[in-house]
Backbone bond lengths (Angstrom), bond angles and torsions (degrees), N, CA, C in turn:
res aa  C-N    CA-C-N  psi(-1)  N-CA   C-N-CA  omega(-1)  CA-C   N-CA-C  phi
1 X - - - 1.452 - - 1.531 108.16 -
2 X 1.392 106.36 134.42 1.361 99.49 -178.62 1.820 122.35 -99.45
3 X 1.263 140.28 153.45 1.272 129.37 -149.07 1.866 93.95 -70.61
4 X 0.883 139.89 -9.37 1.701 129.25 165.25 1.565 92.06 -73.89
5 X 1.463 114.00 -61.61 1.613 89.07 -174.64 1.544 127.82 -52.53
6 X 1.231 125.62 -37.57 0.855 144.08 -171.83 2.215 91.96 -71.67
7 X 0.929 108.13 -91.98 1.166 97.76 173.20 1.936 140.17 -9.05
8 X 1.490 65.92 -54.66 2.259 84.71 172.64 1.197 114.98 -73.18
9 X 2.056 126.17 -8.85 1.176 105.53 -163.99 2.111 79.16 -118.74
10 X 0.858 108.33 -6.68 1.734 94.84 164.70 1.258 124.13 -67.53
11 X 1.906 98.10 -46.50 1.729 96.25 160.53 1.004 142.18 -71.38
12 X 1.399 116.03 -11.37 1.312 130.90 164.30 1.549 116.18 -57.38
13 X 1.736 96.94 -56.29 1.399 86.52 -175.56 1.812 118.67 -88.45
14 X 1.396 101.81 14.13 1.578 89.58 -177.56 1.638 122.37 -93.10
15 X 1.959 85.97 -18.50 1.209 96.92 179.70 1.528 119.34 -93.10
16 X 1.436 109.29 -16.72 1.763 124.74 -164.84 1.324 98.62 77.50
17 X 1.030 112.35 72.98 2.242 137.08 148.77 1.244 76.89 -100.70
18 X 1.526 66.36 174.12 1.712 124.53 172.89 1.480 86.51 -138.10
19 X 1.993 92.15 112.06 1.268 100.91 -175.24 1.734 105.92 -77.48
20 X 0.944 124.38 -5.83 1.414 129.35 178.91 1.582 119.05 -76.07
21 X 1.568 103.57 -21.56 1.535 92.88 168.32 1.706 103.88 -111.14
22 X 1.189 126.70 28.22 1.688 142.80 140.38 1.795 129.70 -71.47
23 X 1.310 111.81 -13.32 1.010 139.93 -161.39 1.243 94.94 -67.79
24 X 1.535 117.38 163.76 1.487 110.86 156.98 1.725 96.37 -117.36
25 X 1.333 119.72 149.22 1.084 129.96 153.92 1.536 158.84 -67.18
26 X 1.009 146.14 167.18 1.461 121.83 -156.89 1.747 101.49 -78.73
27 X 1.401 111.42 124.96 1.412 118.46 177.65 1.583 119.31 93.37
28 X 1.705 102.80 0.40 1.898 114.66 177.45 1.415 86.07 -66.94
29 X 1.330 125.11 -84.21 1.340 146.81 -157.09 1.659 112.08 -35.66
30 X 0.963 115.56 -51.82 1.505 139.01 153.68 1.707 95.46 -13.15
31 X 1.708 82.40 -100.83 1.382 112.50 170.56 1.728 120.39 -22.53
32 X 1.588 120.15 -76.28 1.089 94.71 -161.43 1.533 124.72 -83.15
33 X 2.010 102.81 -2.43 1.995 105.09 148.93 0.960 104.01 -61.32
34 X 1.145 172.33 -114.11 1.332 175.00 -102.53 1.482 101.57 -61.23
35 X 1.499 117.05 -44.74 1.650 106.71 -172.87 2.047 102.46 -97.65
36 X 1.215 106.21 -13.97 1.131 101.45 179.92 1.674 121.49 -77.53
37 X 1.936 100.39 -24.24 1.369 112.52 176.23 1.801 106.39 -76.86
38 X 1.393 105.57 -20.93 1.543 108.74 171.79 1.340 113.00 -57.02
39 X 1.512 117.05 -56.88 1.045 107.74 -142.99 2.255 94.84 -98.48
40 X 0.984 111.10 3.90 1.889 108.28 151.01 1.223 87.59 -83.67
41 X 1.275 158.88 -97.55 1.202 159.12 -99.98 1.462 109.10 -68.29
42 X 1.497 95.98 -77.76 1.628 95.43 167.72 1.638 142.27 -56.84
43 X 1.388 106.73 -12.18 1.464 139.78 175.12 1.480 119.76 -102.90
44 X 1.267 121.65 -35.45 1.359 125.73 169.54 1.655 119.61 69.14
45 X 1.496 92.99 15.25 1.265 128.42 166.14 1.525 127.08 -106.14
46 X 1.569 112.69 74.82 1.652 113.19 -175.31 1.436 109.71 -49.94
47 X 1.450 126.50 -4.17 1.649 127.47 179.74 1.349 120.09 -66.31
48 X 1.615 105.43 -31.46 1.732 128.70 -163.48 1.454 77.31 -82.13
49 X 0.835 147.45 -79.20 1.384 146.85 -157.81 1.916 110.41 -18.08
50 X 1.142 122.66 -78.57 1.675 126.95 148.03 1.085 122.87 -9.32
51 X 1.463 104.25 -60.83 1.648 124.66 -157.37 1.128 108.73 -71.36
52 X 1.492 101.86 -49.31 1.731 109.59 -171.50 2.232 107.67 -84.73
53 X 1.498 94.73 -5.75 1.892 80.98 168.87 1.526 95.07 -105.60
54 X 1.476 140.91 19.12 1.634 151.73 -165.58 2.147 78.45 -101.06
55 X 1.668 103.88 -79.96 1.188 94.71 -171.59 1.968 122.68 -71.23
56 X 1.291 122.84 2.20 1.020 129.57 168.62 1.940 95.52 -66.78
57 X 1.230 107.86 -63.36 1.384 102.73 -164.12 1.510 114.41 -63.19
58 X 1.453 110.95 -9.84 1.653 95.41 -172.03 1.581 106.71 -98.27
59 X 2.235 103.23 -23.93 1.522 93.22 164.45 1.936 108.53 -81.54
60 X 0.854 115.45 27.26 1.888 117.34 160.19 1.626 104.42 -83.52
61 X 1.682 84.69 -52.93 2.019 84.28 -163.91 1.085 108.15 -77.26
62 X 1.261 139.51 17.18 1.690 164.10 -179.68 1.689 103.01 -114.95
63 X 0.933 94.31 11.29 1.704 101.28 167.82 1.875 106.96 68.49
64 X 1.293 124.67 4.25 1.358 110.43 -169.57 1.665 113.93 -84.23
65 X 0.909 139.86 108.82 1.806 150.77 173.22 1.706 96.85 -13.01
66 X 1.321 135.37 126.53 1.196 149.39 153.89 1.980 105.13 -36.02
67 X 1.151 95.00 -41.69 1.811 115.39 -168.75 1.861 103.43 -68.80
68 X 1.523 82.67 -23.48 1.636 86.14 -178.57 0.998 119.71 -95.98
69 X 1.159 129.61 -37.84 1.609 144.24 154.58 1.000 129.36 -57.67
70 X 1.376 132.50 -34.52 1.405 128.68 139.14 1.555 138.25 -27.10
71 X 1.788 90.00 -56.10 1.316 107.80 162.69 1.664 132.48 -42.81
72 X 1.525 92.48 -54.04 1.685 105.38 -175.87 1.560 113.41 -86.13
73 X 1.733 116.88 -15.20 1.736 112.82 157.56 1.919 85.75 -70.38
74 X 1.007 132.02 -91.55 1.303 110.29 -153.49 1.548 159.98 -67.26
75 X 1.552 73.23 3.60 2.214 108.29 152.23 1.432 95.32 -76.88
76 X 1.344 138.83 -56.04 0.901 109.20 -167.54 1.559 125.67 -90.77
77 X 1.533 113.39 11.76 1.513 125.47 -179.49 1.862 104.91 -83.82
78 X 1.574 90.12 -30.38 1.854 97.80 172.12 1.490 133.11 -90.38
79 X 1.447 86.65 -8.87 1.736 101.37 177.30 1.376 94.48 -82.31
80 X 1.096 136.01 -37.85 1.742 142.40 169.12 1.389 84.11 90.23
């Protein structure tokens, strides 16, 4: 078990999850390093990095596609 797994299933159970829908999925993880290294990079602020996978996850649990949000941090990383 790795310490995220391990991690996700303490909060799971401290809060009453289902650590199984905490999970990340095949190609999340990928994904939100990739947008998290965007957003220090282009900002020069390693803080945004957190912040911006903090509000990624709450527009997830707001039903919006990871695929989509990705998209619109990196339309808007090229729009400058």
């Amino acid at each position: 078990m790795t310490w995220l797994d391990d991690i996700t299933a303490r909060i799971a159970a401290a809060h009453g999850l289902d650590a199984s829908n905490l999970g990340l999925v095949d190609g999340d993880a990928e994904t939100l390093l990739d947008l998290a290294g965007i957003a220090a990079r282009s900002t020069g602020e390693r803080t945004n990095a957190p912040l911006l996978c903090h509000v990624l996850g709450r527009a997830r649990a707001l039903g919006v596609p990871l695929d989509d949000l990705a998209s619109t941090v990196r339309a808007a990383v090229d729009a400058g």
